[in-house]
C-alpha positions in Angstrom: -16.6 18.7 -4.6 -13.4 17.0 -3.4 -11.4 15.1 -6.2 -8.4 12.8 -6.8 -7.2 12.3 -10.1 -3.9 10.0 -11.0 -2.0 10.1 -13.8 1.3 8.7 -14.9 0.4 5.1 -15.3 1.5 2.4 -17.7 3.6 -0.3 -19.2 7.0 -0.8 -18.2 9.7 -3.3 -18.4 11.1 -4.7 -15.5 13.9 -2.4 -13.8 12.2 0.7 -15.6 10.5 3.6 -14.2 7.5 5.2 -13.7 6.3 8.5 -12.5 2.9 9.2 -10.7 0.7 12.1 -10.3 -2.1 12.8 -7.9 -3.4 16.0 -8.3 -6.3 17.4 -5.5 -9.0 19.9 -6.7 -12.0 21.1 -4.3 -9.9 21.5 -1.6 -6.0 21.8 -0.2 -4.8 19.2 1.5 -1.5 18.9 3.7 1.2 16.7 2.3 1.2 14.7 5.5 -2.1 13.7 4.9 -1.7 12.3 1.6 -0.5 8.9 0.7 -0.1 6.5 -2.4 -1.4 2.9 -1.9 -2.1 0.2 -4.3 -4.1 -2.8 -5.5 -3.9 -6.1 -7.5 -7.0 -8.0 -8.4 -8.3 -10.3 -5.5 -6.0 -8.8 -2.8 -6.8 -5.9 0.0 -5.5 -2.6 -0.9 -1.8 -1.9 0.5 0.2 1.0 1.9 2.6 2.0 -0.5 4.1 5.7 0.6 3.6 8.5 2.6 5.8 11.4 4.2 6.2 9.4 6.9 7.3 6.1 5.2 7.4 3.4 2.9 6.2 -0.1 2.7 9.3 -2.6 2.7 8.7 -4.0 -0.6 9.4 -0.5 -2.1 11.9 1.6 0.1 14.7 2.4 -1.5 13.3 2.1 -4.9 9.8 4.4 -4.5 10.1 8.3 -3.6 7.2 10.5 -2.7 7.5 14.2 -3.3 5.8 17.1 -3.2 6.4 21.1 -2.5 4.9 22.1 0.5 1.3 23.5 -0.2 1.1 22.7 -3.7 -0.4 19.9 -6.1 0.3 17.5 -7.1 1.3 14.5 -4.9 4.1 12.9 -7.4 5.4 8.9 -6.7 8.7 7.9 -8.2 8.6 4.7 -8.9 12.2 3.6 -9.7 14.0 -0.1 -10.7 10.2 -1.4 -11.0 9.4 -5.1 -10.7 6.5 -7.3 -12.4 5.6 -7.6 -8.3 4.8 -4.3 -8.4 2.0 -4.3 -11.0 -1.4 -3.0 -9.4 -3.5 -0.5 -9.8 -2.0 2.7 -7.5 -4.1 4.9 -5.9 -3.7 8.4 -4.2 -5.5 9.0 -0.9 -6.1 11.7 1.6 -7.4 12.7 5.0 -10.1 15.0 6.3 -7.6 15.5 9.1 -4.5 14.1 11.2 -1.3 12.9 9.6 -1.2 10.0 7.0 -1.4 6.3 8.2 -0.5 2.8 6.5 -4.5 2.0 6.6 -6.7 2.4 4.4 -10.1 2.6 6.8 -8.2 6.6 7.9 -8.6 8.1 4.3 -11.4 10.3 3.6 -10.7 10.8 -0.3 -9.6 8.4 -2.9 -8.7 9.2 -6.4 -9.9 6.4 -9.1 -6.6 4.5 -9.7 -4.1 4.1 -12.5 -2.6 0.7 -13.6 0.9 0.5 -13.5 1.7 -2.9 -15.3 5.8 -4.2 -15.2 6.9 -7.4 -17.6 9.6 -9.3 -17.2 
């Protein structure tokens, strides 16, 4: 059985950092497949990174790293804002390379809340 699992959530205060973890069990999945995207409550689910790109709202301040071949899928969330509270989640695909949309992923991990205050 294919699994996501995040990690690396939490609290911060506005300008501080975060770092996230995806990490794949079941199978091994390309890091151009993979991509982080996020959530807040009553909105659709957003592209947030993959090897390919970022979303505007967080170039510049997001980085998304892994080593070739290898788990886990790590986001580096650096000078943090309270618009970037959500609930981030890792996703990958069966096959092709990673896309900003969310209808492509195959796998979903089950989210961790990353809150920022002010």
């Amino acid at each position: 059985q294919v699994q996501l699992v995040e990690s690396g959530g939490g609290s911060v205060q506005s300008g501080g950092s975060l770092r996230l973890s995806c990490v794949a069990s079941g199978r091994t999945f390309s890091r151009g497949s993979m991509a982080w995207f996020r959530q807040t409550l009553g909105k659709e689910r957003e592209f947030v990174a993959s090897f390919t790109g970022y979303a505007d709202s967080v170039k510049d301040r997001f980085i998304i790293f892994r080593e070739p071949n290898k788990s886990p899928l790590f986001l580096q969330m650096n000078s943090l804002e309270p618009e970037d509270t959500a609930t981030y989640y890792c996703a990958a695909r069966d096959s092709g390379s990673a896309t900003r949309h969310v209808q492509d992923y195959d796998y979903w991990g089950q989210g961790t809340q990353v809150t920022v205050s002010s």
